[in-house]
N, C-alpha and C positions, 0 to 999 in steps of 0.2 A: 627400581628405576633410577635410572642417575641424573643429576640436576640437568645435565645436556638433552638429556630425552625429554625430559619434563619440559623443559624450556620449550626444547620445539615443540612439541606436542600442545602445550598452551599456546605460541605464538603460529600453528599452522589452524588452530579451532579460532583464534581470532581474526585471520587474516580470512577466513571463510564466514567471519561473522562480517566482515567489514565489507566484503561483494557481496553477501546477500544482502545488506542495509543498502547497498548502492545499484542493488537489481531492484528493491523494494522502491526504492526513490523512484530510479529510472522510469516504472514501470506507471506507479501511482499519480508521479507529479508530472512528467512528460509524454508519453508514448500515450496513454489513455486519452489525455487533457487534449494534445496534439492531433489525432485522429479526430474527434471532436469538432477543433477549431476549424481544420482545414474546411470545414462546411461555412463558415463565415460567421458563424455566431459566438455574440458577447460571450467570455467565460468571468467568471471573478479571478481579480491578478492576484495571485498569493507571491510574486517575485521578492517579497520583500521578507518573507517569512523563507523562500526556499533552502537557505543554509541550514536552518535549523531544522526543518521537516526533514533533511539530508544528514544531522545532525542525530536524529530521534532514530532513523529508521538504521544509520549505523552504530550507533551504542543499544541501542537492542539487541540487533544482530548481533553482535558482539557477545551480547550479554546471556542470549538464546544459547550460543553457540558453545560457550565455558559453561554454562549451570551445568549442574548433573543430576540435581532433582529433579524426575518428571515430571511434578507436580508444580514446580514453579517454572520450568519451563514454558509447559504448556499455557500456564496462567500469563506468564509474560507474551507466546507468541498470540496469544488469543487478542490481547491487547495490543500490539503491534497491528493484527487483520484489522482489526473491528476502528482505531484509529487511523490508520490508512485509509478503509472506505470512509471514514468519514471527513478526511480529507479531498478525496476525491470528490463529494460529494459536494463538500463546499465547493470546491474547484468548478465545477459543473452546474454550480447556480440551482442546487436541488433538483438539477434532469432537466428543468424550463431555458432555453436558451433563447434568445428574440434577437434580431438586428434590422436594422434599419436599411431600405433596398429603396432607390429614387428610378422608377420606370417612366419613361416617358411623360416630364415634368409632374410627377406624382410622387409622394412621397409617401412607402408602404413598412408600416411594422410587419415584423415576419416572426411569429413564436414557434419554436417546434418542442414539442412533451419528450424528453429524452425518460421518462421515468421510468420508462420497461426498460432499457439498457438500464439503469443504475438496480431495481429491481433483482435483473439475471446478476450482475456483479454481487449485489446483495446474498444472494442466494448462489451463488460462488465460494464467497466468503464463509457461510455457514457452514455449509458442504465441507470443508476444507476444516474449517475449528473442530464439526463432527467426526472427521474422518480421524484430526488427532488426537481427539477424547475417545476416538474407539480403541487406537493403538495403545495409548496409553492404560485403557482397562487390559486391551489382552498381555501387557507387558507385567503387568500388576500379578495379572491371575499365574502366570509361571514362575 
């Protein structure tokens, strides 16, 4: 292979690693958190942290995307999942969300148990690690 193939071929696996870290962001720190919010309840702000969560989720990808060991691929993207939900997780205030709602000169807490959404996400997440531990045995065994 000639250093031109190679090159590309390395900088077209990173540039795939660098949209999937920024689908991972997208999906974990925004679109989830944001569905959420729009119901009106407190989240914890992580704004201050999000470069670096944005940071994490594209040098993995990156880093997923060039290994060529299954075995530490998978060990890294497992770690990438299982860090994300637990991002999300903090993001989400443990699934407990509460805010403050004034009716008719009353002033009423309002808690809602988001924990079966974080739960199903949970159990997403596994799903998803299992499914790549099975490929990676059937890749083994041929």
């Amino acid at each position: 292979m000639s250093y031109l193939n190679r090159f590309l071929n390395i900088t077209g696996k990173a540039m795939i690693g660098i949209l999937s870290g920024i689908i991972w962001t997208i999906l974990y720190v925004y679109i989830i958190p944001s569905i959420i919010s729009g119901t009106g309840f407190y989240m914890e702000e992580v704004s201050a942290y999000y470069i670096w969560i944005m940071m994490f989720f594209i040098i993995t990808g990156v880093a997923i995307s060039l290994i060529e060991n299954l075995v530490y691929k998978f060990t890294l993207n497992t770690l990438t999942k299982i860090l994300g939900f637990w991002i999300l997780t903090k993001i989400l205030n443990n699934g407990i969300l509460s805010t403050t709602l004034f009716y008719q000169d009353i002033n009423m807490m309002v808690t809602i148990d988001f924990t079966i959404i974080l739960y199903l996400i949970g159990i997403w997440t596994i799903s998803t690690i299992f499914i790549d531990f099975c490929n990676i045995v059937s890749k083994t065994k041929t």
